[in-house]
VMD Tcl script that draws the C-alpha trace (Angstrom):
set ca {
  {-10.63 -38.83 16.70}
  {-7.25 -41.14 17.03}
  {-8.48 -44.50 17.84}
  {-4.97 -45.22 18.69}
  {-4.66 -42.05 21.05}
  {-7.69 -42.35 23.40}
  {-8.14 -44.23 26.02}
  {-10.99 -45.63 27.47}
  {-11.97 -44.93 30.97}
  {-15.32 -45.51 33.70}
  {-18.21 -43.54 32.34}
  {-17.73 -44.21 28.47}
  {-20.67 -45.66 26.12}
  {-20.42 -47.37 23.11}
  {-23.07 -48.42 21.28}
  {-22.96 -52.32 20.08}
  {-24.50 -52.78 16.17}
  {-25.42 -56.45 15.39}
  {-25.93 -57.08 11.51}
  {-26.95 -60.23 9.62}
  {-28.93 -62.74 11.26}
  {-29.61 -60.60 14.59}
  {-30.07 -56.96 13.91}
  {-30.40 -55.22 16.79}
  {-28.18 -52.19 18.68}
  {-27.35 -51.53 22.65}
  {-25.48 -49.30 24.75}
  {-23.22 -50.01 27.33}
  {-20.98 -48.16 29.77}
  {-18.08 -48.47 31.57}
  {-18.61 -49.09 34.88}
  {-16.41 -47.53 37.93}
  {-14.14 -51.03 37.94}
  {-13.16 -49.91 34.20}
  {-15.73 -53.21 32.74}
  {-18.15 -52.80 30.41}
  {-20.69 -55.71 30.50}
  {-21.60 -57.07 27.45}
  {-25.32 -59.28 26.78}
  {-24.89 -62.62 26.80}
  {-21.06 -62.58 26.53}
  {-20.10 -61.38 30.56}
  {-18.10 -58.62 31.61}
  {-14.58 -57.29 29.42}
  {-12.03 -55.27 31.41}
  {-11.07 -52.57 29.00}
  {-10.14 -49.79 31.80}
  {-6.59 -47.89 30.16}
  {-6.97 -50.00 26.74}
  {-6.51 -47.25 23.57}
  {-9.92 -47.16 21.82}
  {-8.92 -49.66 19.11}
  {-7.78 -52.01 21.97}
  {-11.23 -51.83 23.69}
  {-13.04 -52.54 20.23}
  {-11.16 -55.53 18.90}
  {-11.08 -56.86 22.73}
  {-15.14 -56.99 22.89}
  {-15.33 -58.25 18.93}
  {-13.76 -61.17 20.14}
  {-15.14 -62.02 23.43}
  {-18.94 -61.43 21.21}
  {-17.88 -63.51 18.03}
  {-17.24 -66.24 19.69}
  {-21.11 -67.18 20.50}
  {-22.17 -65.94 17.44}
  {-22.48 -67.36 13.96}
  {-23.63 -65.65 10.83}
  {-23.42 -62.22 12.70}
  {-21.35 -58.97 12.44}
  {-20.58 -57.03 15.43}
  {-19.04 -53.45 15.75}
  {-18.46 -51.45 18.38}
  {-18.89 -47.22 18.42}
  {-18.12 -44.44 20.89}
  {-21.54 -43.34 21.47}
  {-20.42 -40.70 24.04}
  {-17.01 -39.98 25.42}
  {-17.03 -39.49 29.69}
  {-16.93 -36.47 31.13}
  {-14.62 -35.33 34.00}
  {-13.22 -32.45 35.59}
  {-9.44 -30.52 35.12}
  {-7.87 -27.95 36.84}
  {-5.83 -24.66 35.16}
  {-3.28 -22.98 36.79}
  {-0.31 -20.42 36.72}
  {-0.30 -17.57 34.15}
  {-3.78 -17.61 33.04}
  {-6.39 -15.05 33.30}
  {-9.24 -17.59 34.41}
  {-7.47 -20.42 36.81}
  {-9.84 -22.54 38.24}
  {-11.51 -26.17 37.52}
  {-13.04 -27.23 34.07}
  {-15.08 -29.56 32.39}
  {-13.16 -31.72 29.90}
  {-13.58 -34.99 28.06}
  {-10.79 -37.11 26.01}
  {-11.61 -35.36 23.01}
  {-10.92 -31.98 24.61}
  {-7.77 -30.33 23.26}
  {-5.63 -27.87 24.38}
  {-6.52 -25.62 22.13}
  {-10.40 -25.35 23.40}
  {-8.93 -24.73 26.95}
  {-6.58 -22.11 26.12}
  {-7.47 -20.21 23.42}
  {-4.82 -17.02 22.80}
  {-7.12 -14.50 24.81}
  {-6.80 -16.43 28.44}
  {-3.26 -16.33 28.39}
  {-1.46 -13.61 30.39}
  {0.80 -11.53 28.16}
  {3.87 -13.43 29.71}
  {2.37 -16.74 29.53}
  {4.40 -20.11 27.98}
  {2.44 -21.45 25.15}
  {5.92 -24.30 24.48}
  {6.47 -25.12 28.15}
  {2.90 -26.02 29.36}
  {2.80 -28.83 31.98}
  {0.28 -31.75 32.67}
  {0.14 -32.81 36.14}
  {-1.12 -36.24 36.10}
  {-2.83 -37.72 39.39}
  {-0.37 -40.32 39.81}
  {2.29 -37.62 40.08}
  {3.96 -37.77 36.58}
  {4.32 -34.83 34.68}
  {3.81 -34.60 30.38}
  {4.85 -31.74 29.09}
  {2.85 -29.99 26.47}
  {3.30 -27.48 23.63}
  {0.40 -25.33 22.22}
  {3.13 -22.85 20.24}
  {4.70 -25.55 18.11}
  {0.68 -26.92 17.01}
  {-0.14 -23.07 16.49}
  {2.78 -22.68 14.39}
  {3.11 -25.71 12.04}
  {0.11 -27.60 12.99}
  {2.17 -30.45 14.47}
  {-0.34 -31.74 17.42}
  {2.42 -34.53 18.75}
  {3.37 -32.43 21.54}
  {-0.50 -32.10 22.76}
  {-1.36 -35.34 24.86}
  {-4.93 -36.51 25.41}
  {-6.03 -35.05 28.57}
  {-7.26 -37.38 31.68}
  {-9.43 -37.33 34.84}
  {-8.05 -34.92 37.28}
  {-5.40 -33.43 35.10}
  {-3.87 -30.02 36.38}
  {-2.86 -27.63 33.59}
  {-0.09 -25.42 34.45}
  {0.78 -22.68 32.43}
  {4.40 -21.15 33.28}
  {5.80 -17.64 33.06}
  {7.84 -17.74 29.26}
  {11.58 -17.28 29.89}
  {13.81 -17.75 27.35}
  {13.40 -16.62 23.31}
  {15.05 -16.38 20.38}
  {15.20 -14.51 17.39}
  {15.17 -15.05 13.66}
  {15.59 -12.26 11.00}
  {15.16 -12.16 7.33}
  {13.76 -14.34 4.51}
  {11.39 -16.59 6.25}
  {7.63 -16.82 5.98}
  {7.21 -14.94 9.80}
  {10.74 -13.21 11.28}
  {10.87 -12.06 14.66}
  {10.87 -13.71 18.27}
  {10.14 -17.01 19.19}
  {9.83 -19.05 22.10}
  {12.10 -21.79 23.10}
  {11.28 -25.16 24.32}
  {13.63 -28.49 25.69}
  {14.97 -29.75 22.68}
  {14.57 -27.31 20.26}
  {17.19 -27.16 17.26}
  {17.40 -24.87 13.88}
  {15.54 -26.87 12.14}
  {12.71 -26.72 14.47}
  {13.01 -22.93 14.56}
  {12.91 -22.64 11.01}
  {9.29 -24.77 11.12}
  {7.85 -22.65 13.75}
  {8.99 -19.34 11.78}
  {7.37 -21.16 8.74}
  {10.35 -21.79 6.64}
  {12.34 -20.46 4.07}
  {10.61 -17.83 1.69}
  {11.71 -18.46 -2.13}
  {14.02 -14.91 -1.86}
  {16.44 -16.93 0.50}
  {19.67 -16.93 -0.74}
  {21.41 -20.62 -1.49}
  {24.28 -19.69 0.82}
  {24.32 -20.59 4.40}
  {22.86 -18.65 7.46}
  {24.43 -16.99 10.00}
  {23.68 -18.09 13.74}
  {24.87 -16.49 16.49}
  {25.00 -18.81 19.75}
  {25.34 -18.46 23.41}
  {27.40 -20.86 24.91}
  {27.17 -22.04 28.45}
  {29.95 -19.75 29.48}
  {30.56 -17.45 27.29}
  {30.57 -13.69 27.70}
  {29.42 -12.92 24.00}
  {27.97 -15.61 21.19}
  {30.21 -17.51 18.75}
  {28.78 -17.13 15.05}
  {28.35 -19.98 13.06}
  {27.21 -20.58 9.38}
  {25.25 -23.20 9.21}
  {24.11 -24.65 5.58}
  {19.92 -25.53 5.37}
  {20.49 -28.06 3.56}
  {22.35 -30.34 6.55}
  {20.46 -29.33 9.19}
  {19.24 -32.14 11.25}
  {16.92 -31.63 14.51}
  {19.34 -32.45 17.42}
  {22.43 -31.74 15.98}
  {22.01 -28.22 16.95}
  {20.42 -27.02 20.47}
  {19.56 -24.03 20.63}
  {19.94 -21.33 23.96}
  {18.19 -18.37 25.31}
  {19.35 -15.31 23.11}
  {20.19 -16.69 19.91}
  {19.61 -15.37 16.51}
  {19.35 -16.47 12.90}
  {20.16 -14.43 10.38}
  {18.74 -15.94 6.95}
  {19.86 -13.91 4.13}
  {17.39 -12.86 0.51}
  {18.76 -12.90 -2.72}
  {19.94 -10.03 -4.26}
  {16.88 -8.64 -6.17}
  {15.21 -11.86 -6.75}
  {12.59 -11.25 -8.91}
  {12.37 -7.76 -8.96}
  {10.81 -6.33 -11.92}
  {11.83 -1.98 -12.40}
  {8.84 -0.13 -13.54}
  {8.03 3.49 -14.55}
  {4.89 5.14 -15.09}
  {4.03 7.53 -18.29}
  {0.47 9.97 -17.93}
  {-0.76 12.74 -19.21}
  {-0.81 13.54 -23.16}
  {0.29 9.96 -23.93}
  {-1.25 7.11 -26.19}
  {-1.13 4.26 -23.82}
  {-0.45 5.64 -20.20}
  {0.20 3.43 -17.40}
  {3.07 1.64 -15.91}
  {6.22 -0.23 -18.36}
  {8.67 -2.10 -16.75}
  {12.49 -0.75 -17.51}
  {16.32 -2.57 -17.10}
  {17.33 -0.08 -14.89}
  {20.09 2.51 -15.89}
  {19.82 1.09 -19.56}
  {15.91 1.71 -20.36}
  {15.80 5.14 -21.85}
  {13.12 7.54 -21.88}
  {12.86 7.78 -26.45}
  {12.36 3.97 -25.65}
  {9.41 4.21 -23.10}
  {7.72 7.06 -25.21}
  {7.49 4.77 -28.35}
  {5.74 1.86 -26.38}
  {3.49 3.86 -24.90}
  {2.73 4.62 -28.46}
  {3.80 8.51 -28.45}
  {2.64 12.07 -27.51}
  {-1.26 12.88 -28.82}
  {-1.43 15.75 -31.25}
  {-2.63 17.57 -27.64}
  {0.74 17.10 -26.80}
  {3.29 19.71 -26.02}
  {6.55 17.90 -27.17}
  {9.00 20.99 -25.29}
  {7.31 20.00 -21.35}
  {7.88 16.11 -21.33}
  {8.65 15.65 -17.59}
  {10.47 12.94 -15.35}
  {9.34 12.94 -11.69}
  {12.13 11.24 -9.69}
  {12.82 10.92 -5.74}
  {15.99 11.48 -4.29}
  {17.79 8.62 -2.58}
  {17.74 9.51 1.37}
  {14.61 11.74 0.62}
  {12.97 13.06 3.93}
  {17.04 13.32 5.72}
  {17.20 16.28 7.28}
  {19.89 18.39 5.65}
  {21.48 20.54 7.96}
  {23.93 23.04 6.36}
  {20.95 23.73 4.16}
  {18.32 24.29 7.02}
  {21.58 26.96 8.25}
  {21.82 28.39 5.08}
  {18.24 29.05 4.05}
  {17.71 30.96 8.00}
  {20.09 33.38 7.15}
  {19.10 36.33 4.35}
  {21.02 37.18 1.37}
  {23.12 39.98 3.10}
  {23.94 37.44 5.77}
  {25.25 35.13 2.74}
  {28.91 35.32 1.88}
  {29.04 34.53 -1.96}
  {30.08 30.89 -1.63}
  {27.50 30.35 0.90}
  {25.01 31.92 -1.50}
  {26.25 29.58 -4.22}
  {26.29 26.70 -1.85}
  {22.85 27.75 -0.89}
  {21.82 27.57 -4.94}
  {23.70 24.04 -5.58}
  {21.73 22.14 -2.98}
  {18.41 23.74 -4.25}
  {19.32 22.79 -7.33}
  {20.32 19.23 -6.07}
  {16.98 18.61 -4.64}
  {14.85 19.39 -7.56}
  {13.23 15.93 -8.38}
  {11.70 17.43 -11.71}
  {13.49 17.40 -15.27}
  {12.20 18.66 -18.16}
  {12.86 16.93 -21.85}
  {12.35 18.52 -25.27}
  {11.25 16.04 -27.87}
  {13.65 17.60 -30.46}
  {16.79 16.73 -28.09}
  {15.36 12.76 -27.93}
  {15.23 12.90 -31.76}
  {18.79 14.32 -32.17}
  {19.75 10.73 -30.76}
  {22.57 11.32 -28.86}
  {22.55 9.48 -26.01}
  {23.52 12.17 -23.74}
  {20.33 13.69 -23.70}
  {18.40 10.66 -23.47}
  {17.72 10.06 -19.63}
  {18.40 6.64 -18.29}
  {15.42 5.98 -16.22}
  {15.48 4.50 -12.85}
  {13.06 2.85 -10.75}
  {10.22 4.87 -10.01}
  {10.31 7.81 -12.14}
  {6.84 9.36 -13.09}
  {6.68 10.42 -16.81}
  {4.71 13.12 -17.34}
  {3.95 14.68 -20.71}
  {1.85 17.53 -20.64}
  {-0.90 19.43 -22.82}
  {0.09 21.74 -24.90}
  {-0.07 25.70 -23.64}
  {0.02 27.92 -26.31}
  {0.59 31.29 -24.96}
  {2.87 33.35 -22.87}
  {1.97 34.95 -19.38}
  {2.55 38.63 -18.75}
  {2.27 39.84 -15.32}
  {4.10 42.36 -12.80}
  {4.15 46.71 -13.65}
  {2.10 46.35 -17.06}
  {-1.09 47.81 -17.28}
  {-3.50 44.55 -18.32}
  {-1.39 41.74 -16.82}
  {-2.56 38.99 -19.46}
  {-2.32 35.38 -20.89}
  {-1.24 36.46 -24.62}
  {-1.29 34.18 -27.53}
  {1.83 32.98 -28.52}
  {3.21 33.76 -32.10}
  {6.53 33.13 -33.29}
  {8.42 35.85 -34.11}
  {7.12 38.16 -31.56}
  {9.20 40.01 -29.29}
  {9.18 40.82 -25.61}
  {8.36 44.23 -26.46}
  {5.20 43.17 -28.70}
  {3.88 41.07 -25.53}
  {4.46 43.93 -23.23}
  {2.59 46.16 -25.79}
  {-0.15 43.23 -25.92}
  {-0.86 43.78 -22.61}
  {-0.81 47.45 -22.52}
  {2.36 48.18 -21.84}
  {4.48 49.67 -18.82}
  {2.91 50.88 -15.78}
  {4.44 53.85 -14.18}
  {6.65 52.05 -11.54}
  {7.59 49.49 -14.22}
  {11.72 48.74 -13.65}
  {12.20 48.59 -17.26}
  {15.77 47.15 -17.25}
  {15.22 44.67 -14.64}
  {12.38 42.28 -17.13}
  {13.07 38.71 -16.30}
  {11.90 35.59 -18.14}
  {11.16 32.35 -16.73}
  {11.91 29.48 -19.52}
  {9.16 26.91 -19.52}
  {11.85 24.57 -20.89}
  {13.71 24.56 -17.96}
  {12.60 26.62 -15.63}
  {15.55 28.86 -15.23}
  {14.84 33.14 -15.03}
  {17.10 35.12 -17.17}
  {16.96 39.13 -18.16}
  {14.78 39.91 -21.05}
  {17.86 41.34 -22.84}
  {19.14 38.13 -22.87}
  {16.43 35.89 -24.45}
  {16.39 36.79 -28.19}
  {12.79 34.74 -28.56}
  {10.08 33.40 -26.06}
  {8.42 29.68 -26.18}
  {5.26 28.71 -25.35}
  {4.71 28.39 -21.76}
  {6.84 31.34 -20.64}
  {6.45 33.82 -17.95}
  {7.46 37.45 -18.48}
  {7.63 39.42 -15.27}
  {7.72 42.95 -15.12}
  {9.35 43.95 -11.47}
  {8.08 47.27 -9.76}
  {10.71 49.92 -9.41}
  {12.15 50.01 -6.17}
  {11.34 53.56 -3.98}
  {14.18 55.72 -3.14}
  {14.63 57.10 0.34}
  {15.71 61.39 0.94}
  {18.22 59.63 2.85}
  {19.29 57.20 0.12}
  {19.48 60.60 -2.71}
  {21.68 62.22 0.18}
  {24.03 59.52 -0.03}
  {24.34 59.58 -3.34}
  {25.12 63.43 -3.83}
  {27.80 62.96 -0.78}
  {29.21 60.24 -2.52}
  {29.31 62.12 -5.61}
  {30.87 65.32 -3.89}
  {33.55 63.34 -2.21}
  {34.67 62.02 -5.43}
  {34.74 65.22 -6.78}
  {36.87 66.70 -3.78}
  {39.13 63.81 -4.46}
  {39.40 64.62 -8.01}
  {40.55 68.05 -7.06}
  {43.11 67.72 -4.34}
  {44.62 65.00 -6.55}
  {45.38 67.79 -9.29}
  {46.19 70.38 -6.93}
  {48.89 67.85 -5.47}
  {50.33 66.99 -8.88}
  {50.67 70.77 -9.59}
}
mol new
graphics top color blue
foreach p $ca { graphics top sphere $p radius 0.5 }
foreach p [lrange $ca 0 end-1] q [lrange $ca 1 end] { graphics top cylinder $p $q radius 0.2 }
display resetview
C-alpha cells in the first residue's frame, strides 16, 4: 500500500499503539463528518488527507499531551463502499470495492468483451470529473501510474477499442497494439516489450498517418533518440524493427549410423566439408560400409508445387515427346535430396568430390551389406554372398539360373553407389549392395507376328520392283 496514494475517507479504522510509559492500543474510525476522535486529545479532521497526511496530523495533535510516550498510527481496516461497471463488459452492474481495490481485481481479462478498451478506461467521479485509466499499459510493462485509487461511488466505464497499431519484427511481443492519448514510439516499444538483442543497430522504419493524408509518410526513426512526446502516434501505424543478419546463428549437421561419435557438429556453412565432419566424429566403425556414406539434404522451396512436373508425370511415356521425357528425368533427378559418397573419393582429396555441407544435412553412414540381390525370371530369386571377382553370370547361376520367360538381353543392374540402373553388359564387376534384375520376356500377340511377316514381305516386294526398275 502507497501511503502517499490513499486517501482517507468516513468509515476507516486505524488502530492507535502507545509505547513507553503508557502501553496500551485503540481503534478509532472515521466518522461520516470525515473526523476521527482521538482519547484525550479531541477530534482531527483528516477527511481527503493521503494516508501519510492523516498519520503525521494525529502524531502531533497526541504528542503534544504526552511525555515519555511513542505514538503510531496503523490502518487497521480500509472502508468499504460501493462502484459501478459499465460499457463493454460481460458483468455491468454495482460492486464492492475498497481503496486498496485495483483495477486489475475488477477486470480481470475474462470480463472484458472481445472489443473491449483495456488503454481508454474511464473513471467517473461523483463530482463529475473524469480520470482516465489504463489497465493495457500496467499489463504490459507493469507501470501502475495510469491506475488511480478508486473512490466512493466511482463508475467504471469500459469503451469499445478503436484505434491500433502495429509493430513487426525484433521485439520481445510483435503484433497489434492498442493506442491511447499520448502515446509515442517509445511508449509502443515498452508495451511490445522492447528491443530483442537480434535488432539491428540501424534505425526503424515507421510508417505514419497523417491527419490528411491519403496514404502514410515513412520515416526512419533512430532508437537511440527517441523521446516520449516527440512522436504521436495515429490509428494505423506500423513499426517495422529490423534483426540482424544471422545474429548468432550457429550451422549444424547431424552424422548417425556406423559412426564413432554420432550426433550433431556445428559447420561454417559452404566451407565445412564432409572428410572434415567424418574425422570429428571420430570415423566409420569397422561395421562400416565406407562405399554408402549418405548426405540427406532438403531442397530450398521444398513442399512448392511444381507444375510442369505434376503435367509431365500424368502423361505416359508414349504421350512423352523425347525432350519432355528428358525434362521429365532432369527434374526427378533435381529433387532427389539423397547423395551418396565413397570413402575412397574423400581420400583422393580433391576437393571436388568433397561435399560442402549446408545447414541441415543428415549424414548417414550405413552398415556394411555384403552381398548382392538377385531377383526377377531366375529360378531361386536370392540374397548371394558377395565375392570379388564374380560375374553376373556366376550370381545368376547362384541362384539357379534363368527361368523360362527370362529376357536374357534386357539384365539391368542397379549400382548401390549411386543408384543409377545400367544393362548387365555394361557393368564389367558388381559391388556390394547391388541389385540384379532379371526382366520377364514380354508376350507376343498373333497380331503382333502378323505384322512382322507383312513388314517383312513388303520389304521384300520393295526389294524386287526396285531391281526390276533398274533392269
Amino acid at each position: 500500500m502507497d501511503a502517499q496514494r490513499y486517501r482517507v475517507g468516513p468509515g476507516d479504522e486505524f488502530r492507535l499503539i502507545f509505547s513507553g510509559t503508557l502501553t496500551s492500543q485503540t481503534v478509532v474510525t472515521v466518522g461520516p463528518e470525515g473526523s476521527v476522535a482521538l482519547p484525550g486529545a479531541g477530534v482531527v479532521q483528516v477527511d481527503g488527507l493521503t494516508l501519510a497526511q492523516a498519520r503525521q496530523r494525529v502524531l502531533e495533535r497526541l504528542q503534544r499531551g504526552l511525555r515519555g510516550v511513542q505514538v503510531d498510527l496503523r490502518l487497521e481496516r480500509p472502508r468499504v463502499f460501493r462502484v459501478f461497471l459499465t460499457g463493454r463488459v460481460k458483468q455491468a452492474g454495482e460492486l464492492e470495492a475498497t481503496p486498496l481495490t485495483s483495477l486489475v481485481e475488477l477486470l480481470p481479462n475474462d470480463r472484458f468483451e472481445s472489443d473491449g478498451s483495456r488503454r481508454r478506461i474511464q473513471i467517473r467521479r461523483r463530482d463529475g470529473s473524469v480520470v482516465p485509466a489504463d489497465l493495457g499499459a500496467f499489463l504490459s510493462t507493469g507501470d501502475d501510474t495510469g491506475l488511480p485509487m478508486l473512490a466512493d461511488g466511482d463508475v467504471i466505464h469500459v469503451p469499445v477499442a478503436t484505434e491500433f497499431l502495429h509493430v513487426f519484427g525484433a521485439v520481445a511481443s510483435p503484433g497489434r497494439v492498442e493506442l491511447a492519448p499520448g502515446d509515442s514510439l517509445s511508449t509502443l516499444l515498452r508495451l511490445v516489450g522492447g528491443l530483442q538483442p537480434s535488432a539491428a543497430a540501424g534505425p526503424m522504419l515507421w510508417l505514419h498517418w497523417t491527419e490528411r493524408a491519403s496514404s502514410p509518410e515513412s520515416v526512419w526513426v533512430d532508437p537511440k533518440i527517441m523521446s516520449a512526446g516527440s512522436d504521436a502516434l495515429a490509428d494505423g501505424d506500423r513499426l517495422y524493427v529490423y534483426y540482424q543478419a544471422q545474429y548468432r546463428e550457429q550451422r549444424e549437421v547431424a552424422v548417425v549410423g556406423e559412426i564413432r561419435r554420432p550426433g550433431q557438429y556445428p559447420i561454417t556453412e559452404g566451407r565445412t566439408r564432409l572428410s572434415e565432419i567424418l574425422r570429428e566424429a571420430g570415423g566409420l566403425l569397422p561395421s562400416a560400409d565406407p562405399t554408402a556414406i549418405h548426405v540427406h539434404r532438403s531442397h530450398p522451396g521444398e513442399g512448392e508445387r511444381d507444375i510442369e512436373l505434376e503435367r509431365l508425370l500424368r502423361l505416359s511415356r508414349d504421350e512423352l515427346t523425347s525432350s519432355e521425357y528428358e525434362a521429365l528425368r532432369t527434374k526427378l533427378a533435381a529433387q532427389r535430396e539423397d547423395y551418396r559418397v565413397d570413402m575412397a573419393d574423400l581420400a583422393k582429396r580433391d576437393q571436388r568430390l568433397d561435399l560442402p555441407l549446408r545447414q541441415g544435412d543428415i549424414i548417414r553412414v550405413d552398415r556394411l551389406v555384403n552381398t548382392v540381390r538377385v531377383d526377377g525370371q531366375v529360378r531361386r530369386p536370392a540374397i548371394v554372398t558377395y565375392e570379388p571377382g564374380l560375374r553376373v553370370a556366376d550370381y545368376i547361376r547362384a541362384a539357379g539360373g534363368y527361368s523360362d520367360r527370362a529376357w536374357v538381353s534386357k539384365v539391368r543392374i542397379t549400382r548401390a553407389v549411386n543408384g543409377q540402373t545400367l544393362y548387365a553388359r555394361e557393368v564389367a564387376s558388381l559391388d556390394p549392395g547391388d541389385f540384379l534384375w532379371v526382366p520377364e520376356t514380354p508376350d507376343e500377340s498373333a497380331w503382333t507376328r502378323a505384322q512382322q511377316i507383312l513388314t517383312a514381305l513388303a520389304q521384300v516386294a520393295t526389294l524386287v520392283i526396285a531391281i526390276r526398275s533398274v533392269q
